[in-house]
ZAZA-635135 format. One record per residue (C-alpha): residue number from 0; x, y, z. Coordinates in steps of 0.02 Angstrom, whole numbers. Layout:
BEGIN
+-------+--------+--------+--------+
: vexfi :      X :      Y :      Z :
+-------+--------+--------+--------+
:   NUM :      X :      Y :      Z :
...
+-------+--------+--------+--------+
//
This chain:
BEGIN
+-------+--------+--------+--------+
: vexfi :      X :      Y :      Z :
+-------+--------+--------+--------+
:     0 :      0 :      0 :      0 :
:     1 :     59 :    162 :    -68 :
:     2 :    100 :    322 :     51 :
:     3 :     -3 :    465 :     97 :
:     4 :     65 :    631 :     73 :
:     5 :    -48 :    755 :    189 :
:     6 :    -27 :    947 :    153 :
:     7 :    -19 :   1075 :    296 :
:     8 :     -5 :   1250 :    259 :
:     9 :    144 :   1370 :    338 :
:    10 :    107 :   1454 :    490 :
:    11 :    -92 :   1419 :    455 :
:    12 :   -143 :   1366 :    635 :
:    13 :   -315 :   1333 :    566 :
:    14 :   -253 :   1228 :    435 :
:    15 :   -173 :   1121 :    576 :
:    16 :   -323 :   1093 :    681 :
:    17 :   -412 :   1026 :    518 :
:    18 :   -266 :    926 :    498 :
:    19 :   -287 :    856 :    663 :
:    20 :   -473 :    852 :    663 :
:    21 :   -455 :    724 :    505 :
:    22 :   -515 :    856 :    377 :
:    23 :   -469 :    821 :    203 :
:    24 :   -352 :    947 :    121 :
:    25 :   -400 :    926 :    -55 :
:    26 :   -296 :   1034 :   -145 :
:    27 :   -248 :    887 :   -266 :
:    28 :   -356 :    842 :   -377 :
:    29 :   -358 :    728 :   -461 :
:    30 :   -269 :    596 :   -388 :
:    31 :    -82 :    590 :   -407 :
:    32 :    -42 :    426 :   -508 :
:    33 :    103 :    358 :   -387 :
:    34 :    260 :    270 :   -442 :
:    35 :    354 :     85 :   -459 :
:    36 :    402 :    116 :   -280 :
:    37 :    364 :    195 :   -136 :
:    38 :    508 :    331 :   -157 :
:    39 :    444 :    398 :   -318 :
:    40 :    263 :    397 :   -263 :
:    41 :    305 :    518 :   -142 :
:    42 :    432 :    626 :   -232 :
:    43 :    268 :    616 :   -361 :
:    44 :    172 :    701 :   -251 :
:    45 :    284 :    830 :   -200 :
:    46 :    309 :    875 :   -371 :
:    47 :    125 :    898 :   -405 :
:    48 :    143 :   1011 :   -247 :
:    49 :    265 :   1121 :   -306 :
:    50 :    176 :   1138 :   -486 :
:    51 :     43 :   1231 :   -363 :
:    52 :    192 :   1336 :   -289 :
:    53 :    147 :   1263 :   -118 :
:    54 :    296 :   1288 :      3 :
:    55 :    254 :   1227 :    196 :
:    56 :    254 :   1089 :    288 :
:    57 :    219 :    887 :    216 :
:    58 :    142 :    732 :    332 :
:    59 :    188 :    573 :    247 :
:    60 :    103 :    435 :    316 :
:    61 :    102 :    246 :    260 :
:    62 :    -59 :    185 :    197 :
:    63 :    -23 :     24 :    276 :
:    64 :    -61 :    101 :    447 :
:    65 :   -218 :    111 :    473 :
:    66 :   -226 :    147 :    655 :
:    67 :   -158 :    315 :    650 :
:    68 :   -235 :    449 :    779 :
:    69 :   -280 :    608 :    778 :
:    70 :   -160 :    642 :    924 :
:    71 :    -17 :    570 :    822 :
:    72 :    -36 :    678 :    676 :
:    73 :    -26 :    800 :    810 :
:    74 :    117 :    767 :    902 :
:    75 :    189 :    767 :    716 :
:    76 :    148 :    950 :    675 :
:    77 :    191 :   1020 :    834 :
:    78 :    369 :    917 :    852 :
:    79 :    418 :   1002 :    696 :
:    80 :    393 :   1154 :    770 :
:    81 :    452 :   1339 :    654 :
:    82 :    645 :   1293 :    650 :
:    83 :    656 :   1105 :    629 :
:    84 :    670 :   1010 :    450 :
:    85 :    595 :    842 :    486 :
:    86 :    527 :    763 :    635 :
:    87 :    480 :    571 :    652 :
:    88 :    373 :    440 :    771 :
:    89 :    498 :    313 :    855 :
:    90 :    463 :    179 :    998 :
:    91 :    596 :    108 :   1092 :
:    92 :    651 :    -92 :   1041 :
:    93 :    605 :   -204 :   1189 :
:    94 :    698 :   -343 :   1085 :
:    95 :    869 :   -379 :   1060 :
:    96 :    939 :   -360 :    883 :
:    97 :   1061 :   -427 :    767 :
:    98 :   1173 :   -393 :    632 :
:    99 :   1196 :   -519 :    537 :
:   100 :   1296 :   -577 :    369 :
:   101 :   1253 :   -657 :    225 :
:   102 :   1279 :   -809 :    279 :
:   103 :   1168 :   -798 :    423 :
:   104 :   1294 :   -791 :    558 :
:   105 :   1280 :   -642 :    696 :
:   106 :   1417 :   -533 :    671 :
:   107 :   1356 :   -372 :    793 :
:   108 :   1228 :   -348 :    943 :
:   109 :   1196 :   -180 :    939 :
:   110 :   1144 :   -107 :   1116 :
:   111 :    959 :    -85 :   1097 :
:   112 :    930 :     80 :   1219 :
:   113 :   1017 :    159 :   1048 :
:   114 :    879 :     81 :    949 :
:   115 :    726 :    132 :    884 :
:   116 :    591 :    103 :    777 :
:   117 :    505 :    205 :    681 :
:   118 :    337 :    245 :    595 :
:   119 :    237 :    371 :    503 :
:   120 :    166 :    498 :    501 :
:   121 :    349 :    572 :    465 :
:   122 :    331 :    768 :    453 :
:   123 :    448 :    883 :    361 :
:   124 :    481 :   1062 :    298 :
:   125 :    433 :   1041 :    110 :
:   126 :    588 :   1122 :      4 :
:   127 :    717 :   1036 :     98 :
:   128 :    625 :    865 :     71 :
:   129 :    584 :    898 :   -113 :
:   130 :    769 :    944 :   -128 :
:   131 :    826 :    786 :    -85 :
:   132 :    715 :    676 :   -180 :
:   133 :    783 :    775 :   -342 :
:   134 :    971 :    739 :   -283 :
:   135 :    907 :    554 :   -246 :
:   136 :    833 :    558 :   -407 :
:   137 :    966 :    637 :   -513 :
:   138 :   1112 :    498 :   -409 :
:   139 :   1005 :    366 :   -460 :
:   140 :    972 :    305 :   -271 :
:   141 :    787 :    215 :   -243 :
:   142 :    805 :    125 :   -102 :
:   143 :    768 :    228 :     17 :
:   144 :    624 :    135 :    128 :
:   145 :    552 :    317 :    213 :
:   146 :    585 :    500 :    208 :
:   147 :    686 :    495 :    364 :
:   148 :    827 :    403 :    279 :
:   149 :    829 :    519 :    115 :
:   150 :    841 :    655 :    241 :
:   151 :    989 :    596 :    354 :
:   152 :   1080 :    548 :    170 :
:   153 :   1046 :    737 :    115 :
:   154 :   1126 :    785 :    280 :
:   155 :    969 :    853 :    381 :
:   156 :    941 :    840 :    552 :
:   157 :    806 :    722 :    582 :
:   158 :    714 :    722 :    776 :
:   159 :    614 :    598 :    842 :
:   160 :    448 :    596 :    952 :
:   161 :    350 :    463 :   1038 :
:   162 :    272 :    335 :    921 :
:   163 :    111 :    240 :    958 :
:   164 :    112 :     45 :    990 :
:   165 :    -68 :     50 :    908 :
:   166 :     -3 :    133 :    770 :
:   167 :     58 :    -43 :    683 :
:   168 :     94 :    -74 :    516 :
:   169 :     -9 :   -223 :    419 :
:   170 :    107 :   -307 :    324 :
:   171 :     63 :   -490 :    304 :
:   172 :    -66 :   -590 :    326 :
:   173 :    -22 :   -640 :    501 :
:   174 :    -52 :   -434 :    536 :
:   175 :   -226 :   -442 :    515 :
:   176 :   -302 :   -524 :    650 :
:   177 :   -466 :   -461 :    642 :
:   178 :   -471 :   -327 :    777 :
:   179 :   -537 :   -159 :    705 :
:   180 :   -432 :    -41 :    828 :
:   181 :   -276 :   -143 :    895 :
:   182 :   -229 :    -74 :   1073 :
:   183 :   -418 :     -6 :   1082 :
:   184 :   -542 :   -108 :   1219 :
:   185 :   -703 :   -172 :   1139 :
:   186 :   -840 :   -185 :   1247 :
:   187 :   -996 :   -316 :   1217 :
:   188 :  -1172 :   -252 :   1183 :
:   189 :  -1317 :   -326 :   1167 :
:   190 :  -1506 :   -273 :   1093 :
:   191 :  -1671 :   -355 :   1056 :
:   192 :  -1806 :   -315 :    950 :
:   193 :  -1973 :   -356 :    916 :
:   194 :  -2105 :   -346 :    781 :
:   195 :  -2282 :   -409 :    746 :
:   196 :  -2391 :   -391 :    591 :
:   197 :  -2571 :   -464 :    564 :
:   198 :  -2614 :   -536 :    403 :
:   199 :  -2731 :   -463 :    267 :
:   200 :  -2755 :   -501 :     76 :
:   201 :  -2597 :   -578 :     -6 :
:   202 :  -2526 :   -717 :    -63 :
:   203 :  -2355 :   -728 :      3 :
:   204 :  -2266 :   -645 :    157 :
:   205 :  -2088 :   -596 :    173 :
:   206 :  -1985 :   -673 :    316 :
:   207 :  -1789 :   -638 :    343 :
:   208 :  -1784 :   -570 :    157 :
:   209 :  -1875 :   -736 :     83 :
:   210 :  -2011 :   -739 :    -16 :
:   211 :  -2126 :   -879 :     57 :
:   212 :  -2296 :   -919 :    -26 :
:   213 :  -2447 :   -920 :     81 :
:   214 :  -2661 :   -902 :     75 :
:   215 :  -2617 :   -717 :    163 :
:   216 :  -2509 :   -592 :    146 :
:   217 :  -2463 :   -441 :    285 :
:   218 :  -2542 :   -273 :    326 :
:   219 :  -2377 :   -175 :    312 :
:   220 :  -2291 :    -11 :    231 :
:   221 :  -2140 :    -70 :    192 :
:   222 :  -2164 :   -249 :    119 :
:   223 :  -2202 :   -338 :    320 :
:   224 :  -2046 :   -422 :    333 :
:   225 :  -2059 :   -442 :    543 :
:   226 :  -1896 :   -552 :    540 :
:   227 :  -1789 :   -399 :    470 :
:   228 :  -1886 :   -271 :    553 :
:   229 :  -1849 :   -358 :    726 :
:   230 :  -1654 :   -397 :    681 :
:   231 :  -1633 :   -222 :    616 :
:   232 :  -1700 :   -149 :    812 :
:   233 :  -1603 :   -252 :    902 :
:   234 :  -1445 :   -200 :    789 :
:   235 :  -1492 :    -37 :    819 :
:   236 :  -1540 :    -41 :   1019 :
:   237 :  -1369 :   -131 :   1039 :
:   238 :  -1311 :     24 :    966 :
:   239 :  -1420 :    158 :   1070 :
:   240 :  -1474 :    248 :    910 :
:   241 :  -1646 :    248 :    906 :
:   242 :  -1762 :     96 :    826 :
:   243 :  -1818 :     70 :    651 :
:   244 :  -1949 :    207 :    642 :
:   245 :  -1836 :    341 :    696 :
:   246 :  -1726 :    296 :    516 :
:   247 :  -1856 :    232 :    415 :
:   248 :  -2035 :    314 :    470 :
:   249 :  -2187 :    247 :    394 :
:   250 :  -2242 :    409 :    366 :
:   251 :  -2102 :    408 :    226 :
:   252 :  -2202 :    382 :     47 :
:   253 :  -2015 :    303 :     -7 :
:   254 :  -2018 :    174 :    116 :
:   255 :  -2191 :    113 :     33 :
:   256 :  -2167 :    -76 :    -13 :
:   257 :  -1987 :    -46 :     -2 :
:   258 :  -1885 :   -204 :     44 :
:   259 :  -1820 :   -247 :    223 :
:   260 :  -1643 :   -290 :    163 :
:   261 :  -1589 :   -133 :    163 :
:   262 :  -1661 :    -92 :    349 :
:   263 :  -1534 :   -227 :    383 :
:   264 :  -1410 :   -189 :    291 :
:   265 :  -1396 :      5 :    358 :
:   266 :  -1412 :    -45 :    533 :
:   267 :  -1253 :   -164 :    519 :
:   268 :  -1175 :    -23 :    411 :
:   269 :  -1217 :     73 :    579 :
:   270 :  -1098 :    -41 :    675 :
:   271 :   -947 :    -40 :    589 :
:   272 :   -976 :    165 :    559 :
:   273 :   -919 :    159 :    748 :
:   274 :   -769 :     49 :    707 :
:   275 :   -868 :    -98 :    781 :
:   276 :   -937 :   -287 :    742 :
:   277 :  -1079 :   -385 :    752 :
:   278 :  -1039 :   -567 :    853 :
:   279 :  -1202 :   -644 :    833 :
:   280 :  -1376 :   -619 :    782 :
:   281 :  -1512 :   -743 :    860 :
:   282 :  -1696 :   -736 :    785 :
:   283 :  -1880 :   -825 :    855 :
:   284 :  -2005 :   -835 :    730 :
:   285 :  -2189 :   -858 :    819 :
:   286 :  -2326 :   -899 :    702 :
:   287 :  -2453 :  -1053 :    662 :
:   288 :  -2415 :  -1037 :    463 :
:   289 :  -2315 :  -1017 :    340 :
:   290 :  -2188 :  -1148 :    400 :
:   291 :  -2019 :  -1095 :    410 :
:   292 :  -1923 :  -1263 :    431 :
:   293 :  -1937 :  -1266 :    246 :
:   294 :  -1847 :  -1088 :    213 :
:   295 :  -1735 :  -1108 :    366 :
:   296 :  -1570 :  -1111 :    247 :
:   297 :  -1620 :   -981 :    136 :
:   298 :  -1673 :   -878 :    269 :
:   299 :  -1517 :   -873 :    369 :
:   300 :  -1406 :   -835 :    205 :
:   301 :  -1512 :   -697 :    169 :
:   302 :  -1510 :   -621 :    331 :
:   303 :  -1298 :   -652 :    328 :
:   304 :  -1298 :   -551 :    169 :
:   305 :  -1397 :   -414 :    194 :
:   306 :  -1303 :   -397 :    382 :
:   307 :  -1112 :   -435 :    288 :
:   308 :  -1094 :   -570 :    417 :
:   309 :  -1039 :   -752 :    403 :
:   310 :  -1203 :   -873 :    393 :
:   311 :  -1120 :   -961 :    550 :
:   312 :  -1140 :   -783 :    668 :
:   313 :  -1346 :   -819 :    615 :
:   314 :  -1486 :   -912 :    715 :
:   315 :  -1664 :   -958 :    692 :
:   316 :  -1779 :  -1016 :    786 :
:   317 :  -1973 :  -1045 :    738 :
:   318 :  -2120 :  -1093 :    869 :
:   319 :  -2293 :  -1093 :    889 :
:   320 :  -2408 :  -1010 :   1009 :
:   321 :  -2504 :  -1170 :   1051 :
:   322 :  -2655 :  -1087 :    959 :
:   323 :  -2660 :   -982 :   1101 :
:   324 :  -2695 :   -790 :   1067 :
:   325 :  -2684 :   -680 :    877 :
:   326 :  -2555 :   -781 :    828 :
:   327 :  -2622 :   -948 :    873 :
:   328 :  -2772 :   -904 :    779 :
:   329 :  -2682 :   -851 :    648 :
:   330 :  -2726 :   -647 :    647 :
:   331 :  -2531 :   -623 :    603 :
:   332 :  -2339 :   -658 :    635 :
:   333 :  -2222 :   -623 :    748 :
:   334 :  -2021 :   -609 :    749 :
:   335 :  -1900 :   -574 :    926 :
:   336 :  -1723 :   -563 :    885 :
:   337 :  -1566 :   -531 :    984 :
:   338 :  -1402 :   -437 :    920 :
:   339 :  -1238 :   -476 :   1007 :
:   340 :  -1099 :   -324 :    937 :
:   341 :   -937 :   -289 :   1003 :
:   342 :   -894 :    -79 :   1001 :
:   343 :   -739 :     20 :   1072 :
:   344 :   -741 :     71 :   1231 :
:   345 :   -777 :    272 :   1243 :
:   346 :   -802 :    311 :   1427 :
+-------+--------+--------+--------+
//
């Protein structure tokens, strides 16, 4: 993944808190197209820079870091303060390291308290770091594996500030282990819903996005799908943003007819919005007829696609009432569901 080169105006204070608040400079457009490697895609960049006679101060940040805060691209701006050419995150190694030859054998320990390691976002005066990309450029040197290094080979000072251990760096496979904020505490929640429709003229209802023939249909706005309507409350509950009505209100002519899926589908868009995931989703379907048995499959795929989950994370249930009340004498339907999610922690 290809680096990010974020633009910060001179002496623009303003310009800096949008920085840090995560608000896009867009002053190129279109895209630059970046390079072989990920030395040229840079020096790319600052090229397209300069064609817009920008001269202050650069953020280049690895794609491949996801994680990055707010506070870090802070901590970047201000340790590069008015005076300084290029400032970079570093942690301190807690392992020992080797040196080692080409055959494999150890020829140096180094001590480690004079080691670091370093990540982006590296921040730098833009002249001086333009300058030496063009004398990289013109030596015929590309293997320079950040900005940092190009700048100590130019001869600039280059200072270092404290990195972030959740600032990590996906690199292979083994990096992505399925956490959505490494470092960050998720916290379990849980929500139910519930939904009931009676049955009027039809001949077919819709249960967990499946078209299921029947003598009724379901007196509904949107098409009476009570197994979606249910699953997309308790998604939402488990959230604490509102229920189904509050996004979708019957009032709404759009929402005539319209299909459940998507109900679905933007409450567990909701979810990972807040960086989180759904765990599990449980469903009860109460109702004398249609049989769901039949549709069970079918059902639980469509719910896992319009949710973006794995079938396995999906359960359903289906009972009777014992022809006891509406339901037992088959007035209408009626769907429970539970919503397990996992969110980061925020107080």
């Amino acid at each position: 993944i290809g680096p990010v080169v974020v633009v910060i105006g001179e002496g623009d204070e303003a310009r800096y808190a949008n920085a840090v608040a995560g608000i896009e400079d867009r002053r190129l457009a279109p895209p630059v197209q970046g390079g072989a490697t990920r030395q040229d895609s840079v020096r790319r960049g600052l090229l397209a820079l300069a064609r817009d006679g920008f001269d202050g101060m650069v953020l280049v940040h690895d794609a491949a870091r996801p994680f990055v805060s707010h506070a870090l691209i802070g901590t970047a701006i201000a340790a590069l303060g008015k005076a300084g050419l290029a400032a970079i995150p570093a942690l301190r190694v807690t392992d020992t390291v080797k040196r080692i030859d080409a055959g494999g054998h150890v020829v140096e320990t180094p001590a480690r308290d004079a080691l670091v390691t370093v990540q982006t976002p590296q921040s730098f005066r833009f002249k001086p770091l333009l300058a030496a990309h063009e004398a990289a450029e013109a030596a015929s040197i590309h293997g320079f594996t950040d900005d940092a290094a190009l700048m100590e080979w130019a001869g600039h000072p280059v200072v270092t500030f404290e990195g972030d251990l959740a600032n990590i760096k996906l690199t292979h496979a083994g990096d992505f282990r399925g956490e959505p904020h490494p470092g960050q505490t998720l916290v379990t929640r849980v929500g139910t819903g519930y939904d009931v429709h009676a049955f009027g003229p039809g001949d077919h209802v819709w249960l967990g996005g499946v078209r299921i023939v029947h003598d009724r249909g379901v007196v509904a706005h949107s098409d009476g799908d009570v197994a979606l309507h249910a699953l997309t409350d308790a998604l939402l509950g488990a959230l604490a943003d509102g229920d189904i009505g509050t996004h979708f209100p019957p009032s709404d002519p759009q929402w005539r007819g319209a299909a459940s899926a998507q109900f679905l589908a933007f409450a567990a868009g909701r979810v990972r919005e807040r960086g989180g995931r759904i765990d599990h989703l449980d469903l009860t379907i109460v109702c004398e007829a249609p049989k769901v048995g039949p549709h069970r499959d079918a059902i639980r795929a469509a719910i896992a696609d319009a949710a973006g989950v794995p079938v396995s994370k999906v359960a359903i249930k289906a009972t009777t009432s014992e022809r006891m009340g509406f339901t037992g004498r088959r007035e209408g339907l009626v769907a429970l569901a539970t919503a397990t999610i996992r969110l980061p922690e925020t107080e």
